[in-house]
N, C-alpha and C positions, 0 to 999 in steps of 0.2 A: 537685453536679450542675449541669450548666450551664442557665441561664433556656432555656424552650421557644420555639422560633421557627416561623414558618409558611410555606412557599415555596408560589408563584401560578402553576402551570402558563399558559404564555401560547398551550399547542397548544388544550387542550380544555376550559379555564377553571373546572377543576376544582382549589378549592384543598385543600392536602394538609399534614399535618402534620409539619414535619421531623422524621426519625428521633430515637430516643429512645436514650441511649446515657449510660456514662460522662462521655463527652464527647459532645453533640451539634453536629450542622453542617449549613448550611443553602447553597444554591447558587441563584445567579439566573439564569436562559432566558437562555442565549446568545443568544438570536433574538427578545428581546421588542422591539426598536428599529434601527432602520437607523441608522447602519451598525452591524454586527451582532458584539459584543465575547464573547469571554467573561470572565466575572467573573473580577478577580483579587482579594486582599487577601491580606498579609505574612503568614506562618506564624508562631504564636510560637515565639523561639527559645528553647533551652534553659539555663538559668539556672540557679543555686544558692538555697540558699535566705533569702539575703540579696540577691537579686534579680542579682548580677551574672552576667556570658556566663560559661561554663564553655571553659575552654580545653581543645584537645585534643592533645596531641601529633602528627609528623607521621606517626611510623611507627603509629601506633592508627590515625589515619586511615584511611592506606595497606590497613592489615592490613582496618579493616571495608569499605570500598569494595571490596576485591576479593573479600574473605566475601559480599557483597550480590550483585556480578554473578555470582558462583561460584552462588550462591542461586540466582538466574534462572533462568543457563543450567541448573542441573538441572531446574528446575520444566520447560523448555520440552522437553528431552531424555526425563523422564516423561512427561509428557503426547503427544510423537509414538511413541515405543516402546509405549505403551498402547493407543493408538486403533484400530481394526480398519477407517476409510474411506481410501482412498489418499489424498483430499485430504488429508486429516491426517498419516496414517503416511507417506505418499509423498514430497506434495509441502509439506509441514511448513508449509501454511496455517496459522499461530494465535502466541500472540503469550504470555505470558509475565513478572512483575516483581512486585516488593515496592513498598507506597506506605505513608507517612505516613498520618495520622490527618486531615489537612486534603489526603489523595486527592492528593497530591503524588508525583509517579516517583523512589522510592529506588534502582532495580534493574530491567534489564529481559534476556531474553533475547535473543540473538543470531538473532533470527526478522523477519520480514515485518515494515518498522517503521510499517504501515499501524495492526497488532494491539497493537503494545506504544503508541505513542503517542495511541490513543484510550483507552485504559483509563481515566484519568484522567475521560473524558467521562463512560465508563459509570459509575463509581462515582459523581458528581453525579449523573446520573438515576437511580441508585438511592437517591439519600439523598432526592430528592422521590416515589418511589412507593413505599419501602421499605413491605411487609407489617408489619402489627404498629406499623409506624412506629417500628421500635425496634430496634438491633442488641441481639445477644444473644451471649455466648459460645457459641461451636460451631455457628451461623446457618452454612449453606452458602445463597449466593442467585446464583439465576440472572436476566439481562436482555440481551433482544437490542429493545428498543425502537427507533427510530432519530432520536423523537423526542424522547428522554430519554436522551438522551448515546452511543446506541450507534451502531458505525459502519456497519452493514449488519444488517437483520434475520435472515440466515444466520450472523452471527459472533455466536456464545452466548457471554457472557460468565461465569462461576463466581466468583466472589468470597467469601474466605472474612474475618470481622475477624478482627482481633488484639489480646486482650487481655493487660492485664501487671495486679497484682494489682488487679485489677475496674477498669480504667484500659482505653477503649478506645485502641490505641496507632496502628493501622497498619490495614493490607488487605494479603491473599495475595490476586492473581485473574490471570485468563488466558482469553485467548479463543481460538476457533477455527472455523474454519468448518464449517457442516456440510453432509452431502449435501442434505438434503429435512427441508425444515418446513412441510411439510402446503401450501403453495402451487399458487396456480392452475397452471401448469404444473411438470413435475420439473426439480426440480435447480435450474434459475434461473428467473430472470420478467424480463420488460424489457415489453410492452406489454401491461400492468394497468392500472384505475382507479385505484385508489387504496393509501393503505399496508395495509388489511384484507385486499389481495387478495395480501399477501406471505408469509400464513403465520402459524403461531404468532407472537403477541407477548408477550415476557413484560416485565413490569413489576416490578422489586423483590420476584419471587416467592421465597417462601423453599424450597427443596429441600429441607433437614435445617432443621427449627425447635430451636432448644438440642440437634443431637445427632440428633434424632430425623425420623429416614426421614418426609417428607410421600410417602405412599404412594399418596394421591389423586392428586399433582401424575406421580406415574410410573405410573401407569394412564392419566392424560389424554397422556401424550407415546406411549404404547404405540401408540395408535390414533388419533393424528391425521399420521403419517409416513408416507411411503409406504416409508420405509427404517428403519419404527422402530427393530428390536432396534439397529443401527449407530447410530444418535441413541443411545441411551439408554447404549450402549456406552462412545461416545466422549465422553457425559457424564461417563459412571463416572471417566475419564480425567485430564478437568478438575479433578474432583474430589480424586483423589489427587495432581494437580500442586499445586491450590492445599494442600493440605492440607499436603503437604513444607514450601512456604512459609512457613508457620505457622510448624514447627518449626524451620527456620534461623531465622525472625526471633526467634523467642525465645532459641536457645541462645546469640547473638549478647548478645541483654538480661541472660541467666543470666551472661557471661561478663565482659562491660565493666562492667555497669549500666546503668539504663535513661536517667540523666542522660548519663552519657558518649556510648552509643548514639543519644539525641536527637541533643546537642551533633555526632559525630560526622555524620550525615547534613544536619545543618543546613548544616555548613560544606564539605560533600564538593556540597553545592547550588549556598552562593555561588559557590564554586571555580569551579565548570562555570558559573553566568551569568558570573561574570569572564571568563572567557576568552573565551566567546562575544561578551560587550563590547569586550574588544579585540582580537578580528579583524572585528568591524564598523566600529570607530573608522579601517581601513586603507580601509576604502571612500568616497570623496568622497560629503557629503554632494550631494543631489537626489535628483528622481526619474526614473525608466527606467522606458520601459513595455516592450510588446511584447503582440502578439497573434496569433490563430489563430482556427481552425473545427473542429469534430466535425461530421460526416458528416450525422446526422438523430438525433432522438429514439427511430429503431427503429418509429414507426408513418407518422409525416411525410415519405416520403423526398423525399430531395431538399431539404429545408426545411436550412441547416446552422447550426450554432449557435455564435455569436461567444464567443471566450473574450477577456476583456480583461483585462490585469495592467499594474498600476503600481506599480513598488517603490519609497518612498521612505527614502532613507536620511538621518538625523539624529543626528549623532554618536553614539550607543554602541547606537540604537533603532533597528529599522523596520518598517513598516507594508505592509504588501502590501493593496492595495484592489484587488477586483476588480468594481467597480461597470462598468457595460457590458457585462458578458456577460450570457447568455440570461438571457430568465425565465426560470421554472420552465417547465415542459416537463407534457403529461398524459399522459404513463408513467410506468414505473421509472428514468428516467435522470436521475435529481435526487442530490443528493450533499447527505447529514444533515450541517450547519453543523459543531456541534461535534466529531462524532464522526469525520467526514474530510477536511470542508475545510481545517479547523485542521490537523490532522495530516501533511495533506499541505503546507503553507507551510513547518512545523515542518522537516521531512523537508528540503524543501530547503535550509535554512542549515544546519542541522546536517551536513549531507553538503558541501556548498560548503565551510564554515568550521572543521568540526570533524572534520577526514576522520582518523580516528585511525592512517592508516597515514602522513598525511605528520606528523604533530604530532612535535613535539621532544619531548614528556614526555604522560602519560597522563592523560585525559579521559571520568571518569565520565559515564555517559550517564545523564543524568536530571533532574527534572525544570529546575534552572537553564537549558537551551538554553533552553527555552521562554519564559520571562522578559522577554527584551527585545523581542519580537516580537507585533507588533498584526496581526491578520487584521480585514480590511471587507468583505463582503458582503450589500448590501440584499436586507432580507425578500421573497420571492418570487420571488430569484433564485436561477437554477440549482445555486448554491452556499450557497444558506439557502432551502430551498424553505417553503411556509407548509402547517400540516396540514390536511388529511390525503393531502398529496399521494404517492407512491410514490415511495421512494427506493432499490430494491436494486440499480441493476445503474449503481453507482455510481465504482466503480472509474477508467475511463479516464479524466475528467476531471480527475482526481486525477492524473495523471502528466502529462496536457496542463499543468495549474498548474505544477510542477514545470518542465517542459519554459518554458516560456514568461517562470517569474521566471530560469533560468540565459539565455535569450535577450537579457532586457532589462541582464543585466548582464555580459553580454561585453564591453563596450565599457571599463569600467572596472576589470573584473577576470579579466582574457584567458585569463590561467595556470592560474587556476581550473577555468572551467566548459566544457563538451564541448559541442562541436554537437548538430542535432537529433537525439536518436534516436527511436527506436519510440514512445514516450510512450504509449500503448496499451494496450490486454490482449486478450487471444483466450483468454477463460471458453468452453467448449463442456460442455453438456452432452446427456451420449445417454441415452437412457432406451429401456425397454421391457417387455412381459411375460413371464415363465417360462412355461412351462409350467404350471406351480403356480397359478399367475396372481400372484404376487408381481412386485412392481417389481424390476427390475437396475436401476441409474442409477451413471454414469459421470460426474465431472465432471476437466476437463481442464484446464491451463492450459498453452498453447503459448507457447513463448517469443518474445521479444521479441529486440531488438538496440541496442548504446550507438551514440551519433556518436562521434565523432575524439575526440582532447584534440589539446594543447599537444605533449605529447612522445610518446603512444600514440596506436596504431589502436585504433577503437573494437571491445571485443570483441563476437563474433558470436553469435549463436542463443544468448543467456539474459535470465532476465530485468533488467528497468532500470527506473532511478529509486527508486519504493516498492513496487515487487515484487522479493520476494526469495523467490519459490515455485521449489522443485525438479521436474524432470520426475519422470514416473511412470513406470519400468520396461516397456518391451514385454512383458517377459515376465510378469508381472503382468496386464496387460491381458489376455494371450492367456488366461491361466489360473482369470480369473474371470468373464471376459466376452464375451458372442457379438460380441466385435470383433475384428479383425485389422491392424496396420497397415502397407500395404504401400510407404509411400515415409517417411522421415525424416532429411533430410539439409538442409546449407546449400543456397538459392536458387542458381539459376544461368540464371536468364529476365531479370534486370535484373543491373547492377552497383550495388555501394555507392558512395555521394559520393566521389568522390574529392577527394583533396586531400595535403598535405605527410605528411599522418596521413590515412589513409581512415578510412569510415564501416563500422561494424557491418555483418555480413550479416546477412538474416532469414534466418528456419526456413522449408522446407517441411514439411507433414505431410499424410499419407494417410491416413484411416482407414478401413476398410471396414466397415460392421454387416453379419452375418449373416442378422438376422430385421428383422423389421418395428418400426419402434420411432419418437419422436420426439425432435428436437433443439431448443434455444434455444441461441446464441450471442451472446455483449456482447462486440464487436469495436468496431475505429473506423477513422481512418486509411486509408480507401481514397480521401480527396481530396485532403486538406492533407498536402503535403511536407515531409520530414523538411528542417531548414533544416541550409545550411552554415554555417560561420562562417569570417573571416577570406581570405575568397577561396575556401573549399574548396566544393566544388559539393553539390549539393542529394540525397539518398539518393532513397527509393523508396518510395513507398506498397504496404499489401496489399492481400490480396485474395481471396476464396476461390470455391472453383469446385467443385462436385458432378456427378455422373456417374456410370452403374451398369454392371458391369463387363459385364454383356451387350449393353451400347450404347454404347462406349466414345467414340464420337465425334462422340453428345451430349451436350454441356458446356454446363452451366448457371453463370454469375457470379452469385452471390449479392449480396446485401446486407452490410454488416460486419450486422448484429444482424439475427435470425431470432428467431422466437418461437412454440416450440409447433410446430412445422412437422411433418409427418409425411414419413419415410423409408422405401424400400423393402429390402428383402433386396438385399445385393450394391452397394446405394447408398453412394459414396464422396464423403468429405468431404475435399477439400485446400485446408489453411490454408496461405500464403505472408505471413507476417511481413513489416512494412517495413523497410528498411535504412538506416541510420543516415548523418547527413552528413557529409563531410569538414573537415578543418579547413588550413589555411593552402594557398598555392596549391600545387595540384598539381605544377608546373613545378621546385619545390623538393622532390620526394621523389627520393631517390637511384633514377638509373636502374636498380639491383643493386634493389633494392627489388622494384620494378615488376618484373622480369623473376621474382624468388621469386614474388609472386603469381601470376602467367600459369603460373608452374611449379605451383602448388599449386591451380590450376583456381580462383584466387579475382578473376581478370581475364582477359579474352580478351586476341588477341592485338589486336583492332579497338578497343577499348577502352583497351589501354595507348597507343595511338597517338594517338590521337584528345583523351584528357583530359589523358595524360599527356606527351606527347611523345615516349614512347619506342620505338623502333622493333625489333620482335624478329620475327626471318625465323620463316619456315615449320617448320624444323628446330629452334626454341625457343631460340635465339641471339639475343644481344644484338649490335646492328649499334653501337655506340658513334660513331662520326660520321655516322651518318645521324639519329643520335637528336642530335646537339650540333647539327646542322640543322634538323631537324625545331622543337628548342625554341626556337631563335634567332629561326625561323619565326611561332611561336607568340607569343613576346612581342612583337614587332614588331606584330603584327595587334593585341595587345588593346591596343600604348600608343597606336594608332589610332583604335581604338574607343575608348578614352576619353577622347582628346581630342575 
């Protein structure tokens, strides 16, 4: 048994005994010091028992890394087929993986990698609140803290260990979102006090102690939801996802042994930091910055809030500092350090650098990306808030990050990274009473839109970045809920960025409620513009506008973020998505091009003329020497203007 240690909570200065286990482990506050790190130190590797590395062959390799993701993806496949809320079963919010004994990513599902890349968080904050202070075999525990590693307090995390003969070895878990955890308003929050006002929190609660049903802890979740049976449902869910995990990881141990199996994920690690090292070593070192704004906190309007990123690169390492953006904010618009700001930096090099559709050969996703890569954010900013400030409706800043490190490195890595897109999210949720007087509650996630690339248009109406949520069925909606929705198509009140490769189109959506009921929405993006890159012009911010079909031609513009607001019968809600920016100059897209889109309603015909040069008569014909004038036209003026 390993000597006991003691980790120093630095939110509520409460100190707490590290779990107690086979093997015990202790994890230090990502946020005890500006700039604000999370703890690393080496994993031991697998060894024999004269102390040297165990070698592994390449096809055992092979064979276990794709047994691990094969793992995943069913844990995440379980767990959406079992769930009874559309966020889950629909729009397959939740996340999914197998992890080492020192909370390291072995495996993760093909889900939102918002859910798979914080995991790692939640399992450190459950090893400093862990119940009992001790795992146990057959321990199911749940944690949606946010100041104890988790990434949102709606994303419940299930985590089951794993033992090998009385050898604590690994963790099965998975998170997911859920409708309603007893919070000041349904479904979501954005202007609260503080993180009490977000709902159940759970801290290293155990749900099954060795096995057995804590039956108190599902009597207290029955009656503090407003959508209990569906919470405890889609517990159930979690439950049996992680519990699968178990069982691949062990038949894996039963099959290799537990030395080769070590040995085997040790080196499927360094593999993935390798590679991650050298497609960083292809980026000149310095540093890039680039910046932006969100809209308001959701109570401040108008106030907008600077996001500042500085990536620096140093041969095989880098560091993204985002020291100058907001402080902390006094809503819910603060984003939990470890649990999403990490996650989201993560997100973006692993998508830049390790896009598994362009790679020559195959690239375990797990924990090695993460390795080379330092995240800085000072305590008390927007991106490490200090407790007990409110952190749920956390999301968009998380894609402006994202958005804003692919900005600063355009310059050096062209062929890579896409213009601006949506960066965003448009969370709505509707709520209301039955009859019965039970809660309905609906939450939604409208889609987003990419900027341009290098050789593609950015695609349209889905989601981007670190959302990777599916829409939810019309017909579903209609079937369980007093809503209707009567518009759902691409925008066609703005154009996308044009450029050599245009920009994304946003979504419209209409939704009508039936009865009376109230909404909160975590939008952003109706000030700061989607950026072009490389000459391609700039897309379109959203926007959202309300109106009740009996007064059709009073039209209210919203706010992006509402909170708690109350709806009438017949009140419609239409969200307009922004649209992503073009990339290289317009003047370079083939006029055949341009004339497809004017054909497929994805450009007028004042618009192709105007950005593009190209000139298409009234009868949807391409005039080809009015257009080789027109563009002649065109450059002439701007080698003017820039001289």
């Amino acid at each position: 048994m390993a000597r006991k240690t003691t980790a120093k909570s630095s939110k509520t200065g409460a100190a707490r005994k590290a779990p107690r286990a086979t093997a015990k482990r202790s994890a230090k506050s990502a946020t005890k010091r500006t700039p604000a790190r999370a703890a690393k130190r080496p994993a031991k590797k697998a060894t024999t028992a004269k102390g040297k590395k165990i070698k592994v062959d390449p096809i055992t390799l092979q064979v276990i890394g794709g047994a691990l993701h094969t793992a995943a993806r069913e844990m995440g496949h379980v767990l959406y087929r079992m769930s009874f809320s559309s966020i889950i079963r629909e729009s397959e919010d939740l996340g999914a993986g197998l992890f080492d004994a020192d909370y390291q990513t072995l495996s993760e599902s093909d889900s939102t990698p918002l859910h798979i890349g914080s995991i790692p968080g939640y399992l450190r904050g459950m090893a400093k609140t862990l119940e009992d202070g001790e795992w146990c075999e057959d321990d199911v525990v749940i944690h949606n803290h946010p100041y104890y590693g988790a990434s949102h307090s709606p994303d419940i995390a299930v985590a089951i260990p794993i033992f090998w003969e009385g050898k604590l070895v690994g963790f099965s878990a998975n998170t997911a979102h859920h409708i309603d955890i007893g919070a000041a308003t349904p479904g979501l929050i954005i202007d609260i006090p503080d993180v009490f006002a977000e709902g159940m929190l759970f801290a290293g609660i155990k749900l099954y102690k060795k096995g057995v049903r804590n039956e108190g802890l599902w009597h207290f979740l029955q009656y503090n939801s407003r959508t209990a049976k569906m919470l405890m449902d889609d517990i159930e869910a979690q439950v049996a996802s992680a519990r699968l995990g178990v069982e691949r990881y062990k038949d894996l141990i039963r099959q290799y042994g537990y030395d080769t199996f070590k040995a085997a994920c040790d080196e499927l690690m360094d593999y993935t930091e390798r590679m991650m090292r050298q497609e960083i070593r292809k980026i000149p070192n310095g540093t890039y910055r680039a910046d932006g704004w969100m809209d308001d906190d959701g109570r401040n309007r108008g106030v907008r809030l600077p996001i500042k990123v500085a990536v620096t690169i140093k041969d095989d390492s880098v560091s993204v500092d985002l020291t100058g953006s907001s402080d902390q904010v006094p809503t819910g618009f603060n984003v939990p350090f470890d649990g999403s700001t990490k996650v989201a930096v993560y997100c973006a090099f692993r998508s830049l650098l390790l896009d598994q559709a362009l790679a020559e050969v195959y690239i375990p996703s797990n924990e090695g990306s993460f390795r080379p890569i330092e995240i800085i954010a000072p305590l008390g900013s927007i991106f490490n808030p200090k407790f007990p400030a409110a952190a749920e409706a956390r999301f968009t800043q998380c894609n402006r990050v994202i958005d804003c490190i692919l900005k600063a490195l355009a310059p050096v890595i062209p062929t890579k990274v896409i213009a601006g897109s949506s960066a965003s999210l448009s969370f709505i949720s509707y709520a209301g009473l039955k009859p019965s007087g039970d809660y309905w509650v609906f939450l939604e996630v409208n889609e987003g839109s990419y900027g341009a690339r290098a050789t593609k248009d950015g695609p349209d109406s889905i989601d981007n970045l670190m959302c990777n949520t599916r829409n939810n069925p019309l017909e579903d909606l209609g079937m369980h809920l007093p809503m209707v929705c009567d518009r759902y198509e691409l925008r066609d009140d703005v154009m996308p960025g044009a450029g050599r490769m245009r920009g994304g189109i946003g979504v419209v959506k209409s939704q009508r409620v039936l009865t009376a009921g109230v909404i909160t929405h975590e939008n952003d993006r109706h000030t700061d513009v989607p950026w072009g890159a490389f000459g391609g012009h700039e897309g379109a911010v959203g926007k959202v506008l309300r109106y009740n079909t009996e007064r059709p031609d009073s039209i209210e513009e919203m706010p992006a973020k509402v909170s708690g607001i109350g709806i009438d019968a017949n009140d419609v809600i239409s969200f307009y998505g922004p649209c992503g920016g073009g990339y290289g100059d317009p003047l370079e897209r083939p006029a055949e091009q341009v004339l497809d889109d004017v054909l497929d309603d994805f450009c007028t015909i004042d618009h192709a003329n105007k950005a593009y040069g190209v000139v298409v008569s009234k009868n949807l014909k391409l005039d080809v020497k009015a257009t080789d004038k027109r563009r002649a036209q065109m450059r002439r003026t701007s080698k003017i203007a820039a001289a």
